[in-house]
N, C-alpha and C positions, 0 to 999 in steps of 0.2 A: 531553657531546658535543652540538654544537648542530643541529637538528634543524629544518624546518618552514619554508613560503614566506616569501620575502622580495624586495621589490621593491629589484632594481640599476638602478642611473642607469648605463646604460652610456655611454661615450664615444668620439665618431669617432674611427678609425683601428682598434679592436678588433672581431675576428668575435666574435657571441657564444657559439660554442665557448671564445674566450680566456678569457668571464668565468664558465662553469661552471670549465675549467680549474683555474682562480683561486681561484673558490669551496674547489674539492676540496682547493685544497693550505688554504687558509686553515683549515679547519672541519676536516681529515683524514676528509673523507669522502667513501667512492665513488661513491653514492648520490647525484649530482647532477646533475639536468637545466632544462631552461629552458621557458618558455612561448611559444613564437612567437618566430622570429630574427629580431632589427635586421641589417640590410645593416653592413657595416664604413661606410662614410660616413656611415651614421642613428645619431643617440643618442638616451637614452631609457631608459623604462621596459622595463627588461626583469623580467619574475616567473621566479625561479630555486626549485625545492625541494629541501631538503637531504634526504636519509634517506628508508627506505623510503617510509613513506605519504605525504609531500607529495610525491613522485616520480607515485606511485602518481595523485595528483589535479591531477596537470598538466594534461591532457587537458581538468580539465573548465575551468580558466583559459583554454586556448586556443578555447574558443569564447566570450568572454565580448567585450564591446564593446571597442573600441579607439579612443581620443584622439589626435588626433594635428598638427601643423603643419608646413605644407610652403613652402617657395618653389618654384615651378613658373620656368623658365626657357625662354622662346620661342624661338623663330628659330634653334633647334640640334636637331638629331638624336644621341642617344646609343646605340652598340649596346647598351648597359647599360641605356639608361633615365634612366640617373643619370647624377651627373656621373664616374664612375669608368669608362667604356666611352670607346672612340673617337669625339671630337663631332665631326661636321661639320653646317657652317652651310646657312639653307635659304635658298632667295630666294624671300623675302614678294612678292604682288603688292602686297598694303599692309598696314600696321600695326590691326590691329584695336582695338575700342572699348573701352573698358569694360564698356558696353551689350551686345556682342557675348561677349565671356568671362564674363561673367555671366549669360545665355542658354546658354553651353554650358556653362558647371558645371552647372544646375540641369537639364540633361538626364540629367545622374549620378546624382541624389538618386533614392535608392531602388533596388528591386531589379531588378539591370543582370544582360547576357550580359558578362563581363569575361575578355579573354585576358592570362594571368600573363606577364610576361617571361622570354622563353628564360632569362636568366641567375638563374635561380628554384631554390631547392635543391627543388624539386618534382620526384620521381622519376619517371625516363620509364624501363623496363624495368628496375628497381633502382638505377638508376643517378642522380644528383643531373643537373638539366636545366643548372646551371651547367657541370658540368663535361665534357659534352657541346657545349655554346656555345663553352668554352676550347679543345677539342682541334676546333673549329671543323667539329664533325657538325653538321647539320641538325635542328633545334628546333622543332616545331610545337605545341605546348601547346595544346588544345582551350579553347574561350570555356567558364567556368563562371560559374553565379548568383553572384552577392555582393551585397552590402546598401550603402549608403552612407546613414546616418539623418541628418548633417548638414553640409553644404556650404558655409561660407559663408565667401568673399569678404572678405578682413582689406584687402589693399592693392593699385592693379595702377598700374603704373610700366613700360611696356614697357620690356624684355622682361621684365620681372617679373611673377609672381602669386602673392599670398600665402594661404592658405586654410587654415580650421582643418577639419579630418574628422573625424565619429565614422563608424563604420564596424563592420559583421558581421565573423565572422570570414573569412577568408582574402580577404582584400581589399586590394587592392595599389595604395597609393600610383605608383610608379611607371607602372603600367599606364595609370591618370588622368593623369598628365601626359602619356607620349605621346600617348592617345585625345585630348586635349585640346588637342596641338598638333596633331592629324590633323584634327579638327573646323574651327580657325581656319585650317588652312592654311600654318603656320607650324612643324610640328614643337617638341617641348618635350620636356623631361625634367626627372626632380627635380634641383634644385640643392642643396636642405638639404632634412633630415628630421628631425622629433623626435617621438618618441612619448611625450605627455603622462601617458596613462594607460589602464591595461590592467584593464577590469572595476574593481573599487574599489581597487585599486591605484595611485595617483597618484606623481609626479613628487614632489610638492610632501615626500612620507615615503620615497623614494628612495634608498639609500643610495649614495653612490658606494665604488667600493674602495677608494680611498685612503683614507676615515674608517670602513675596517672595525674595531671595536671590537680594539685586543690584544688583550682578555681572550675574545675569539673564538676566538685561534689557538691 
């Protein structure tokens, strides 16, 4: 019986409930949970543990650093954050600089007050803050510390920005793209999301499900 963490390459369009799910029937075990959820639109490194004791030391993966690449998307509003919510467009007084989005990442770096997105499985009185956003109740998720160790600036092409993150744990990509279209004045949201690597867990040793070994099942 196959036992013990393993890093999945999850892929957009799957919650990653689908790939513990997946796991459990692959492995026939019940005993499977995950480290830190990708958004259905985000792919990536997700760390899965099969069987008692790697279940058991999920906890300590989910506070380990996290890698990640994003396109940030300007000059839109999403109630998601992402591009999976209702976008409407903003009216820019003007197009900002390079100069100027690069001056407002770098007021990210390091450790920030950051408010999670209503649409966050972060529980508000037991209840998932998503799914309080869907039945369209009232979300106010309080600003908490989170860490950002490295912010840098890949490519900016209005309305594009592309940026690599390492990040502490519970640090929310999407959160930095709106704060970051609230800063220019232009509203933004994630467009794409990939989480490269989770603690020593990399992409690059990733397994996708489709090349889950048969002699697994």
């Amino acid at each position: 019986m196959i036992e013990g963490m393993f890093a999945i390459y999850k892929e957009e369009g799957m919650t990653s409930h689908d790939v513990v799910r997946t796991i459990r029937r692959l492995t026939h075990q019940k005993r499977v949970g995950h480290a830190g959820t990708l958004d259905p639109c985000a792919k990536g490194v997700l760390v899965v543990g099969v069987g008692r004791a790697a279940t058991k030391t999920l906890k300590l993966v989910v506070g380990t650093e996290k890698e990640y690449l994003t396109r940030i998307k300007l000059g839109w509003r999403s109630t998601t954050d992402d591009r999976e919510g209702r976008i409407e467009p903003v009216a820019c007084p003007s197009i900002p600089s390079e100069t100027q989005v690069r001056q407002a990442l770098a007021g990210f770096q390091g450790i920030i007050d950051q408010r999670p997105p209503a649409f966050s499985a972060i529980k508000v009185h037991g209840r998932a803050a998503y799914k309080l956003a869907r039945a369209a109740k009232e979300v106010d998720l309080p600003a908490r510390k989170v860490e950002a160790k490295v912010i840098e600036l890949l490519a900016y092409a209005w309305p594009y920005v592309d940026v690599r993150l390492v990040t502490g744990p519970g640090f929310y990509v999407r959160s930095l793209a709106r704060d970051l279209g609230e800063i220019l004045g232009t509203g933004g949201y994630t467009e794409t999301l990939e989480r490269t690597r989770v603690g020593p867990y990399t992409k690059e040793q990733a397994i996708r499900l489709a090349d889950w070994p048969h002699n697994h099942e």
